[in-house]
C-alpha positions in Angstrom: -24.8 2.2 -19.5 -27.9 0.2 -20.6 -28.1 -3.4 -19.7 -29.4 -5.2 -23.2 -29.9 -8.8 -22.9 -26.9 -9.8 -24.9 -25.6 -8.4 -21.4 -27.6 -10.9 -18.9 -26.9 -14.2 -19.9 -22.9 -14.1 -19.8 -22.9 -13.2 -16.1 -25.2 -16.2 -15.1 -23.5 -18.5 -17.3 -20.1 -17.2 -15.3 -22.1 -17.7 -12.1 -22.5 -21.1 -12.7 -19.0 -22.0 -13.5 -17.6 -19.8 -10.8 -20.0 -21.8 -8.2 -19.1 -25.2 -9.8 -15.2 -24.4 -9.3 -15.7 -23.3 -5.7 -17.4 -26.0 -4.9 -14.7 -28.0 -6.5 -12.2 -25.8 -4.1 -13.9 -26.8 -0.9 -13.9 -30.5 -2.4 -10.0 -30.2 -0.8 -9.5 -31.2 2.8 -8.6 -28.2 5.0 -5.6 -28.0 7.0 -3.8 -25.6 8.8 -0.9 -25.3 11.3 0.0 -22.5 13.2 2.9 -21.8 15.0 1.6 -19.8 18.1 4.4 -17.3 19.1 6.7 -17.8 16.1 8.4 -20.5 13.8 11.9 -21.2 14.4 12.7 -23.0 11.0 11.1 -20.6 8.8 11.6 -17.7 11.2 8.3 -16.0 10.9 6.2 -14.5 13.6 2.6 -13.9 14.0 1.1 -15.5 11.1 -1.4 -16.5 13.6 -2.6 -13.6 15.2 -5.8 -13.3 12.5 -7.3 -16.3 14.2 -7.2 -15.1 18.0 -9.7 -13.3 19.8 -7.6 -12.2 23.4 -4.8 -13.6 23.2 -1.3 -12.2 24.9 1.5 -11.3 22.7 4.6 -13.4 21.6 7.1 -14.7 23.7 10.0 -13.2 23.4 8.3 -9.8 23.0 9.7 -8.0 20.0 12.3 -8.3 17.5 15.4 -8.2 18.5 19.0 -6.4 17.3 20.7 -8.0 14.4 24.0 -8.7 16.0 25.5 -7.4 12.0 25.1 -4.0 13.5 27.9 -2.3 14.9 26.9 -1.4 18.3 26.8 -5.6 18.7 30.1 -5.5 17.8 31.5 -4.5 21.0 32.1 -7.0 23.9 30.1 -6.6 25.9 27.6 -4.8 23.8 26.6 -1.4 25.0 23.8 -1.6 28.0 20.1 -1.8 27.0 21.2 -3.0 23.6 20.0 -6.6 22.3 21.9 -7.9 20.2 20.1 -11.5 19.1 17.5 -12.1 16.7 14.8 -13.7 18.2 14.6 -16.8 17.0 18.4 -17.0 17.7 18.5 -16.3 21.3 15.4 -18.2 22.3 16.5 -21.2 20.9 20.1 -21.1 22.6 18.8 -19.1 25.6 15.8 -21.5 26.5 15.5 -24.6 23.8 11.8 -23.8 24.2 9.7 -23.3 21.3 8.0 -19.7 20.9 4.8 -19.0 22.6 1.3 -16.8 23.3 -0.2 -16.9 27.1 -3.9 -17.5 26.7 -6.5 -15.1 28.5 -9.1 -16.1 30.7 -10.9 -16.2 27.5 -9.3 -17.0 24.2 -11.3 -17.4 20.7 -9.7 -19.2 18.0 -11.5 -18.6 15.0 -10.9 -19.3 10.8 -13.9 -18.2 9.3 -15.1 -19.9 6.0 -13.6 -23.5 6.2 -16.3 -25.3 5.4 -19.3 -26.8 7.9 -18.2 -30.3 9.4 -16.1 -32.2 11.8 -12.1 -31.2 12.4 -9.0 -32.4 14.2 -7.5 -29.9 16.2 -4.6 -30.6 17.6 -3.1 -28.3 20.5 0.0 -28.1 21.6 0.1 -26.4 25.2 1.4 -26.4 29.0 0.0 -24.8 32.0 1.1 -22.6 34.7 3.0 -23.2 37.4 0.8 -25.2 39.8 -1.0 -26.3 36.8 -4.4 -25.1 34.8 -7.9 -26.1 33.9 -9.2 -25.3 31.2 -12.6 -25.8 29.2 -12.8 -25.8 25.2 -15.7 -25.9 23.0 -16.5 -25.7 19.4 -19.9 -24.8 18.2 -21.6 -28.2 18.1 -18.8 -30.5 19.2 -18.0 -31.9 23.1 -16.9 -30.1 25.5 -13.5 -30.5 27.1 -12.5 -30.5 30.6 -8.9 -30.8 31.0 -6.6 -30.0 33.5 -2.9 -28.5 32.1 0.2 -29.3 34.1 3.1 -27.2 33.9 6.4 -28.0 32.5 7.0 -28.9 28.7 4.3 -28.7 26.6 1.7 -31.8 26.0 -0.1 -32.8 22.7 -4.1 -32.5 23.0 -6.2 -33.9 20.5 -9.6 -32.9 20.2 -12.8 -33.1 18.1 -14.6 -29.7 16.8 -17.3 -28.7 14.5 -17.5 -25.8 12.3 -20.6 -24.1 12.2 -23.4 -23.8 9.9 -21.7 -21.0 8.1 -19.1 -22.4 7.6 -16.7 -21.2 10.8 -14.4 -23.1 12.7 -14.3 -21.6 15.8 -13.0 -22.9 19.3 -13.5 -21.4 22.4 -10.5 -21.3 25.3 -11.4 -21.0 29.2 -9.3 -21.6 31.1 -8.8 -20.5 35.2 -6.6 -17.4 35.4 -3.2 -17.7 36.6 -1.9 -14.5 38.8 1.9 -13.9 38.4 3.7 -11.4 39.8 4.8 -8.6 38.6 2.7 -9.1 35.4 -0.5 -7.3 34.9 -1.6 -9.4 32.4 -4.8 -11.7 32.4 -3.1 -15.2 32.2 -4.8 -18.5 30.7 -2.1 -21.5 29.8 0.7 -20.9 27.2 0.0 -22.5 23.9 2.7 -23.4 21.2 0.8 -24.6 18.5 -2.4 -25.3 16.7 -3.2 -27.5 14.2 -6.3 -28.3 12.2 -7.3 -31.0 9.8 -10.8 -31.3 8.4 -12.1 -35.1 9.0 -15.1 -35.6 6.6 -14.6 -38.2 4.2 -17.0 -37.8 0.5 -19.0 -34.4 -0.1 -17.9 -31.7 2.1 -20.3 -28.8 2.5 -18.9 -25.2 1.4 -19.4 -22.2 3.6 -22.6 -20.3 1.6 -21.8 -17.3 3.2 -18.6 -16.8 1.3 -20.0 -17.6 -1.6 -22.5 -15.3 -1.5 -19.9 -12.7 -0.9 -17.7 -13.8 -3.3 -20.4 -13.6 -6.2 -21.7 -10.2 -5.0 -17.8 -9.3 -5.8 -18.3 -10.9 -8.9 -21.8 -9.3 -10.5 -20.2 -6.2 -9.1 -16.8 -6.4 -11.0 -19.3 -7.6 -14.0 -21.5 -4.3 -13.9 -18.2 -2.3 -13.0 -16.3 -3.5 -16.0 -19.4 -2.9 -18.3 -20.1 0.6 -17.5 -16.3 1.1 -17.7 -16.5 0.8 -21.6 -15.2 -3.1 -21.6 -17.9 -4.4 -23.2 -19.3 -7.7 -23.1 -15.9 -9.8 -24.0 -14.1 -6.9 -21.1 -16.1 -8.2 -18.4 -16.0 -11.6 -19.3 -12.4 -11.4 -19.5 -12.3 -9.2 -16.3 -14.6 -11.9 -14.3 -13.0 -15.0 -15.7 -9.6 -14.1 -13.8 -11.4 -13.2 -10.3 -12.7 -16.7 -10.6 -9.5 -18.5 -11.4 -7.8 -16.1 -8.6 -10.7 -17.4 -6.1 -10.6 -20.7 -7.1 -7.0 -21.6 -6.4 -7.3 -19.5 -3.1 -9.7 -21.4 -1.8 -8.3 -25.0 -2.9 -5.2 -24.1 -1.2 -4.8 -20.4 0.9 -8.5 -20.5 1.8 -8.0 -18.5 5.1 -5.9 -15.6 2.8 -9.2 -15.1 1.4 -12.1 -16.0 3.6 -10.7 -13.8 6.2 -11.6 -10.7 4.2 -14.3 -11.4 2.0 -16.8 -9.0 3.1 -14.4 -6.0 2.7 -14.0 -7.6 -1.1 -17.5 -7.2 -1.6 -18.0 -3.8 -0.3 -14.5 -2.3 -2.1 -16.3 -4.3 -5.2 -19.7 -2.7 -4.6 -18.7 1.0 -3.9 -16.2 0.7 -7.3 -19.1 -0.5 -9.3 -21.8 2.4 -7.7 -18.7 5.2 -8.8 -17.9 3.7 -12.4 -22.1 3.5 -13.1 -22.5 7.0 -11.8 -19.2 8.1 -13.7 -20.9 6.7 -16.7 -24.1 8.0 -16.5 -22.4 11.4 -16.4 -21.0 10.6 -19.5 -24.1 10.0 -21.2 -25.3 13.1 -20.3 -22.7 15.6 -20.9 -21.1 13.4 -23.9 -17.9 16.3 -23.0 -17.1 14.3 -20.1 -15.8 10.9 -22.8 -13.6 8.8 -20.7 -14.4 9.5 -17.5 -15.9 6.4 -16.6 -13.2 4.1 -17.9 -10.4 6.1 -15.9 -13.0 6.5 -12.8 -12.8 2.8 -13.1 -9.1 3.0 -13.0 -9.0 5.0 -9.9 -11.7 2.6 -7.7 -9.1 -0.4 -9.1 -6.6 1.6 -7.6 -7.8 2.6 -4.5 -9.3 -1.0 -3.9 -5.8 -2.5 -4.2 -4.4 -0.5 -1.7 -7.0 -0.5 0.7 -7.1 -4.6 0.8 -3.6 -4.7 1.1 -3.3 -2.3 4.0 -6.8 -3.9 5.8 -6.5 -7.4 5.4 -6.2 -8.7 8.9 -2.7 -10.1 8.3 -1.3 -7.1 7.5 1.2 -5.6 10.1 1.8 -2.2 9.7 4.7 0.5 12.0 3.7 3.9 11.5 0.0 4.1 10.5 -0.9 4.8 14.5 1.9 7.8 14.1 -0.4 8.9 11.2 -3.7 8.8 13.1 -1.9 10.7 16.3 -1.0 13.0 13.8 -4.3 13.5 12.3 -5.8 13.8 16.2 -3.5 16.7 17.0 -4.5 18.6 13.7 -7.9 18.5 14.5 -7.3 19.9 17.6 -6.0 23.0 16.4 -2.4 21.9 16.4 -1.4 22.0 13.0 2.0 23.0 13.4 3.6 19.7 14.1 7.2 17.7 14.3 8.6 14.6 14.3 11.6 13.1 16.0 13.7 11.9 12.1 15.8 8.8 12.6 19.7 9.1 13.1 20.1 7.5 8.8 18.4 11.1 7.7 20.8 13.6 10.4 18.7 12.9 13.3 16.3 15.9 15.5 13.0 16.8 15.4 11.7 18.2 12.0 8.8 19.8 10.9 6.0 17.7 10.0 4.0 19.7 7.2 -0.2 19.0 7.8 -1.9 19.4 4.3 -2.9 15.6 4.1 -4.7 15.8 7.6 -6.1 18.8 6.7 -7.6 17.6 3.7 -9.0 14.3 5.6 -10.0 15.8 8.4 -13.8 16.7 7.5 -14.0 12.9 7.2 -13.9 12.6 10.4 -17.3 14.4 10.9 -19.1 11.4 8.9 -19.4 9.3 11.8 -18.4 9.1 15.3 -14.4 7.3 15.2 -12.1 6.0 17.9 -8.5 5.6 17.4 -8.6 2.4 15.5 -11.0 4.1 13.1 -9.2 7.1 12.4 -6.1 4.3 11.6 -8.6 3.2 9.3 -9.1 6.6 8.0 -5.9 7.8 7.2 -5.2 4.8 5.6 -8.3 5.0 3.7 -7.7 8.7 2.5 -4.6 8.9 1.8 -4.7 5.6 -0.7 -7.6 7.9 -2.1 -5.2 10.7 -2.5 -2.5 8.4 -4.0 -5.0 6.4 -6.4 -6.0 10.3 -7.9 -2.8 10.6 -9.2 -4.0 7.4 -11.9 -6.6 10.3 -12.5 -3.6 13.1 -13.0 -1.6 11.1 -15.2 -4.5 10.2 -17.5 -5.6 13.8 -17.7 -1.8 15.0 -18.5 -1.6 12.4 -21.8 -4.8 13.1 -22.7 -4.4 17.5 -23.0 -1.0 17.4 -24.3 -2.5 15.2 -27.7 -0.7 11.6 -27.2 -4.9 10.4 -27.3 -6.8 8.7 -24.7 -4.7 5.0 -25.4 -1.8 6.7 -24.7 -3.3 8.0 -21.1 -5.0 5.0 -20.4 -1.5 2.9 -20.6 0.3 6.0 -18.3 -2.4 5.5 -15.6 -2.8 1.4 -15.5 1.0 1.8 -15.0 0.3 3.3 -11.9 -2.2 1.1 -10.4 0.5 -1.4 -8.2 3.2 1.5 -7.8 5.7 -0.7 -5.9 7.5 2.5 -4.0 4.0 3.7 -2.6 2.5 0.2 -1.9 5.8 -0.2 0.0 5.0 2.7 2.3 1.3 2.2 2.5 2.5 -0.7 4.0 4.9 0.4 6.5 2.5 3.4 7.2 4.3 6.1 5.2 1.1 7.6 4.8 2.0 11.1 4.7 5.1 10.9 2.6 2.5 8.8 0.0 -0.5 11.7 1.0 1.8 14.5 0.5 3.0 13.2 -2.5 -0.2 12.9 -4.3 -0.8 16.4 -3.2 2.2 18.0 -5.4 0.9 16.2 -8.5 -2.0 18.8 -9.0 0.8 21.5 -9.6 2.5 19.5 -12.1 -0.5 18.9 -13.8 -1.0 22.5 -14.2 2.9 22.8 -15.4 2.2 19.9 -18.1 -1.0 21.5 -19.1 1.0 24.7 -20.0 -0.3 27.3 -17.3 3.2 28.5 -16.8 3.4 29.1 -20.8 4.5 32.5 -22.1 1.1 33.0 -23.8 -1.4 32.0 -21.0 -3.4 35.2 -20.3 -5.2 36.2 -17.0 -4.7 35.8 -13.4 -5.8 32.7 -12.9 -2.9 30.7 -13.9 -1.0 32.5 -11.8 -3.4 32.0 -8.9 -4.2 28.6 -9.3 -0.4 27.6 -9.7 0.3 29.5 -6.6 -2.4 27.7 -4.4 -1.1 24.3 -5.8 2.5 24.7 -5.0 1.7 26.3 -1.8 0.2 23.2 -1.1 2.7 20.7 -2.4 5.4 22.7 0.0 3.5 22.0 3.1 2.4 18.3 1.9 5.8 16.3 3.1 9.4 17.5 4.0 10.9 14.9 1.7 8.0 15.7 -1.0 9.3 19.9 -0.5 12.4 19.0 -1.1 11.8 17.0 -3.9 9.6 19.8 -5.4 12.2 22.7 -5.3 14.8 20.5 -6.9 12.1 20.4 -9.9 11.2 24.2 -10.2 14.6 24.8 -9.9 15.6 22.6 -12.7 12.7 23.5 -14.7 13.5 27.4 -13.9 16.5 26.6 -15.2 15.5 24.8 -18.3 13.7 27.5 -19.0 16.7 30.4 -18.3 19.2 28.2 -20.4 16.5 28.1 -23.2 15.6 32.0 -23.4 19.9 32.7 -23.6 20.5 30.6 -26.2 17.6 32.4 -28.2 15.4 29.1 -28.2 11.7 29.6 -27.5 10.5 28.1 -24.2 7.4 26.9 -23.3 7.8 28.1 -19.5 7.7 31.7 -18.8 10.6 32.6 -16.2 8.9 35.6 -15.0 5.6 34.0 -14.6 7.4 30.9 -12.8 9.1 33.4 -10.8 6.1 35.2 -9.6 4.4 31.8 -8.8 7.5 30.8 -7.0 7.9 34.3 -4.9 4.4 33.8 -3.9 4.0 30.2 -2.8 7.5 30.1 -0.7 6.5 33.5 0.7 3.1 32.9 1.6 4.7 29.3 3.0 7.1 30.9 4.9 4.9 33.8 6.6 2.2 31.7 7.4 3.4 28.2 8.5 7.5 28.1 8.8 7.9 31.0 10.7 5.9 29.3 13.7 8.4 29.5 16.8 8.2 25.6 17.2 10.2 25.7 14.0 12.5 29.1 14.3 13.4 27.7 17.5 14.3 24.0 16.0 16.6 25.9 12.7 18.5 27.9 16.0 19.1 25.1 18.7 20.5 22.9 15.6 19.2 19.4 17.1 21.6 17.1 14.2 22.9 13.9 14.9 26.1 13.5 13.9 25.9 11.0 10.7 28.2 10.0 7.7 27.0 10.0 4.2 28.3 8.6 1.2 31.1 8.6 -1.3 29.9 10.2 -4.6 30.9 7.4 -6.8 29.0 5.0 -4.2 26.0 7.6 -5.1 26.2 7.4 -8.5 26.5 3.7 -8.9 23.4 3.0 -6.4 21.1 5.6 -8.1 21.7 4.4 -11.8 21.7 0.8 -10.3 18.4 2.1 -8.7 16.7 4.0 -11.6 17.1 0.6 -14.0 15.6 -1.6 -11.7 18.8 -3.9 -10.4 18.6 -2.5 -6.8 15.7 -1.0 -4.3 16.0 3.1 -4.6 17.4 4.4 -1.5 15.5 3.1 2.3 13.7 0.7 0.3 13.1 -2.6 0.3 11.8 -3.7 -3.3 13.2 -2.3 -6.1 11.6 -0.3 -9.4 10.3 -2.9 -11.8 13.3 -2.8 -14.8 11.2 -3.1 -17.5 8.9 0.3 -16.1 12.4 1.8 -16.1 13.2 1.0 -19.4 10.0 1.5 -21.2 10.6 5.3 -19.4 13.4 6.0 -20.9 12.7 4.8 -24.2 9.5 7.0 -24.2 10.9 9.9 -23.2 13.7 9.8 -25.9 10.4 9.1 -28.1 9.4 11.9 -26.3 12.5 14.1 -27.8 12.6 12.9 -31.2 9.4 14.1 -32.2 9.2 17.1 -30.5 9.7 18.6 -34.2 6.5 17.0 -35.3 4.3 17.7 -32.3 4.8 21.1 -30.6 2.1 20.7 -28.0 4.5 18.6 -26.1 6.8 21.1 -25.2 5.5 21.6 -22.0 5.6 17.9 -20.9 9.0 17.6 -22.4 10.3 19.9 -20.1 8.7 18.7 -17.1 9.4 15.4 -17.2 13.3 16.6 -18.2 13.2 19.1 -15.1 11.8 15.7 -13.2 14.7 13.4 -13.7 16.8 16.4 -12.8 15.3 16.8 -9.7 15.9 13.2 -9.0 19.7 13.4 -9.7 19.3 16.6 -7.5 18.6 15.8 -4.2 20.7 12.8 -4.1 23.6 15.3 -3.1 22.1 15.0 0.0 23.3 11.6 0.5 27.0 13.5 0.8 26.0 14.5 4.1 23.4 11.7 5.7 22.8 7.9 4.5 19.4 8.4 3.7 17.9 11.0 1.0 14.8 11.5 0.5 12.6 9.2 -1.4 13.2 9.6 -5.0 11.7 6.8 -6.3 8.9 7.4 -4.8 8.7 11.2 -6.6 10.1 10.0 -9.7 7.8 6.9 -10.0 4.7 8.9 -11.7 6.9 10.7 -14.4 8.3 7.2 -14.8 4.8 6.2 -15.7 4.1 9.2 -18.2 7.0 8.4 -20.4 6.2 4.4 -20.0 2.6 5.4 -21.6 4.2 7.2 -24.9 6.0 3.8 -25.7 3.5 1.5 -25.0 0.7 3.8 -27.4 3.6 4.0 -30.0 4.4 0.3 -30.0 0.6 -0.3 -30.3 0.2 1.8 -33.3 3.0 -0.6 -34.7 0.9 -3.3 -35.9 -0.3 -7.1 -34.4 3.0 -7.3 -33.0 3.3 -4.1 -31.7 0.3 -4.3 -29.9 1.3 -7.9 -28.3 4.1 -6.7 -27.2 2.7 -3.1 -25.7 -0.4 -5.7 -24.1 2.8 -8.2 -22.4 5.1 -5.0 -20.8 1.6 -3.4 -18.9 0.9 -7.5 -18.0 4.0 -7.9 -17.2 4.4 -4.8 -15.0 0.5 -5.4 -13.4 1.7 -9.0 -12.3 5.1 -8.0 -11.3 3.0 -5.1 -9.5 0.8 -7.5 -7.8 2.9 -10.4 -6.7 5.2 -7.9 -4.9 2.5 -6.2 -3.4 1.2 -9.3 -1.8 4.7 -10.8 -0.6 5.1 -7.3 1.1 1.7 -7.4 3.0 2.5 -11.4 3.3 6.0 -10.8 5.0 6.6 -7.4 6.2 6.9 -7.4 10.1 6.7 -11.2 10.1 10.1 -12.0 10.2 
């Protein structure tokens, strides 16, 4: 990439508007109000917990039972079970309002509000015999107060932001011993509002700005090096000011609370795409490689703000961590206690994701809460690489780079993976990602009849030896697939039809991956012994019709896929099955597809496959997420044939990917937004 000067002046000139319209934004009075503990009528918890420093947890602690489930049904329930929501029973129970206890020392803090003077407005009570307290703010009076107990008070205060731009308000208060509770103890506090007071020109914080347009130049140079162009970048940067605009104006806290990780995600996509590129220019061999090396830092940015930004609340990510921990201690042959939906026990709990990110962890000295960070890190690294996969599949089996390019921006706001980055799925998402490199190969044709040389064999071997000890749901997956595209290929040689998969090579490959498997990590004793003492709940599963109707509901779109919470987007669905009956009709025309053709067939198969084993428990494994790539592929054949169709064509290929990104998006951000806060 070679900056000309054509190239210069856009990006000031973009500048300048983008630091006229957030000035405009901070032109808005802030407020907030937070309800500390929970809110009743919206029924939300912990929307507030970005903007404490030490603060105890909600009152009541934890979410309670659903009195819909059976066990509630009984009277009296069952002992130890819970059978209120929490906002239900608190407000019958007490007719008290949600709460946090302060600590001895409590920060409230919402960075980038804007310098100047604000109303805050607390509503608290104090402990028994009563508390005092001392607040600050950085330039504003302090306050000496003394809290009595009973119901909570209203305490109006005046604070000043700092020079940066931070509101930030400092709670002392004397600490209050009570028994039986180990916790340090301020005053309880209910609620917190805040309500900027300058009148005329307010002030904007500078130091998001200056974050904010290093995200910008960054996105600019990215975007250029990508292959965009001039009117790309534009185009690219334009949008990221709009975005940041109305954020500011009216969410400015969803924003200025991560703005630095913005800027470095921005920066480190940038450095990869310009290093991608300069590749390209010198081994011309390498074409495309920095637009979809773009693609994959777009990706992997995406999912890492979502998981990281300090609203997000997240289940099993700590699991994943643990899990990585024990790995690197040598214990790689690890379970994990299933839930009673899936037939209940303890199951193996295949390591290949830790094992791949754990020389990471020699980078730099890490704790526990940055090995969360880690795992979270990685595995959206692994999952973003599968953009890469796809690309590379289109591309080798002749549909053209336009064709690939549509298949892997499909996959850039997966809604079945951002779903379980966000509930800490991490190795079901990991070990996912990790089976796409033998499919690759399976696309590509190294399980043709006329590949010669061991290689094929080997690396197809290595790969699906890896895939089987990636995820238990992902192996199971997997086999359905080889067995369907085994049997593709069988049903193809009897009928005298050439086949583009080579039984006996697939055969061999197979033989040696679930051999070598099976020697070296299934028959560990931890897991002999679990097949033997036959640890199974006893569960229900499911009618077949009720099967049938809830995966084709599922596949188009109308309902989540099975466990989930957010279904496939309807159109993705549909654009997939028209492509791969695109796919099918021109076979004829385009041999090189064979291969592809049968995998993606073999891939729906598996699908249908493994949701026999919803006969037997109420949860299967996660098809969607397995089936979402292929779902992708066929999605990118109809998109490249619509755009070869003419002006129309192309407008409407350009609205289905804009459609699906901002469908992709919006869901992505109410499931960071909400999930847990309920």
């Amino acid at each position: 990439m070679m900056l000309k000067p054509a190239h210069l002046w856009p990006p000031f000139a973009l500048w300048l508007l983008a630091l006229l319209l957030w000035l405009a934004a901070y032109q808005l009075p802030f407020s907030q109000t937070l309800h500390v503990g929970g809110d009743l009528e919206r029924q939300r918890r912990h929307d507030e917990a970005p903007f404490f420093i030490r603060i105890n947890g909600a009152e009541p602690p934890g979410i309670m039972v659903d009195p819909s489930l059976p066990a509630c049904q009984q009277q009296p329930p069952p002992p130890g079970v819970r059978c209120h929501i929490w906002w239900t029973e608190w407000a019958e129970r007490t007719g008290r309002s949600p709460y946090r206890w302060t600590s001895a020392e409590t920060i409230f803090h919402v960075p980038g509000v804007g310098p100047g003077r604000y109303l805050l407005e607390l509503r608290a009570g104090g402990a028994p015999d009563g508390t005092a307290v001392t607040w600050a703010s950085a330039a504003g009076p302090v306050y000496n107060l003394n809290i009595p107990a009973g119901d909570p008070r209203r305490y109006r205060i005046l604070a000043y932001a700092d020079a940066a731009g931070d509101l930030q308000l400092t709670l002392r208060a004397t600490p209050f011993v009570a028994p039986n509770d180990t916790r340090e103890l301020g005053f309880v506090l209910y609620g917190l509002r805040s309500q900027s007071l300058d009148a005329g020109w307010r002030a904007p914080a500078w130091p998001q700005l200056a974050w904010l347009s290093l995200s910008l130049g960054a996105l600019y140079l990215g975007t250029l090096a990508a292959g965009g162009g001039t009117l790309g970048a534009v185009g690219m940067v334009s949008l990221a000011i709009l975005a940041t605009t109305y954020t500011l104006a009216f969410q400015r806290p969803v924003l200025t609370l991560f703005t630095p990780l913005i800027a470095t995600l921005s920066c480190l996509g940038a450095t990869t795409t310009i290093a991608a590129a300069w590749l390209q220019r010198r081994w011309p061999q390498t074409n495309g490689l920095a637009t979809i090396t773009a693609l994959v830092m777009l990706a992997w940015a995406l999912r890492v703000a979502g998981m990281l930004h300090p609203h997000a609340i997240y289940s099993d990510s700590a699991m994943q961590a643990n899990k990585l921990f024990a790995a690197s201690l040598g214990n790689v042959f690890l379970t994990a206690g299933l839930p009673s939906a899936t037939g209940g026990g303890v199951a193996p709990y295949p390591p290949a994701m830790f094992l791949v990110l754990m020389p990471l962890q020699l980078l730099a000295p890490i704790g526990h809460h940055e090995r969360i960070a880690l795992v979270q890190a990685g595995s959206a690294l692994l999952d973003s690489l599968v953009v890469a996969m796809l690309w590379l599949i289109l591309r080798r089996c002749g549909f053209g780079n336009r064709a690939a390019l549509f298949a892997a921006a499909a996959y850039l706001l997966p809604l079945t993976a951002l779903e379980s980055f966000s509930i800490g799925e991490l190795a079901n998402v990991g070990g996912q990602a990790l089976a796409i490199p033998f499919l690759t190969l399976l696309a590509l044709g190294f399980a043709g009849p006329n590949v010669k040389g061991p290689w094929p064999i080997v690396l197809l071997s290595a790969t699906l030896s890896l895939a089987l000890v990636a995820h238990s749901g992902v192996t199971l997956s997997l086999g359905a697939l080889v067995g369907s595209l085994w049997s593709l290929g069988l049903a193809a040689m009897l009928m005298g039809r050439p086949s583009p998969i080579s039984i006996s090579r697939l055969s061999l490959v197979i033989s040696a991956s679930l051999g070598f498997v099976l020697l070296c990590y299934y028959s560990a004793p931890v897991y002999i012994e679990r097949v033997f003492a036959g640890e199974r709940s006893s569960v229900g599963g499911r009618s077949l019709s009720e099967i049938l109707r809830e995966t084709s509901l599922g596949l188009l779109g109308l309902i989540p896929p099975g466990a989930r919470a957010r279904p496939i987007p309807t159109l993705l669905s549909l654009s997939a099955l028209a492509g791969l009956a695109l796919l099918w009709a021109g076979h004829r025309s385009n041999p090189h597809t064979a291969n592809l053709r049968f995998l993606l067939t073999a891939w729906w198969l598996a699908t249908c496959i493994t949701q026999a084993l919803l006969l037997i428990a109420t949860q299967g494994v996660r098809w969607g997420l397995f089936l979402y790539p292929a779902l992708c592929l066929s999605a990118g054949i109809l998109l490249t044939t619509l755009w070869q169709r003419g002006r129309n064509g192309r407008l409407i290929a350009a609205l289905i990917l804009a459609s699906l990104l901002t469908f992709g998006f919006e869901q992505w951000v109410a499931q960071v937004r909400d999930y847990l806060h309920g």
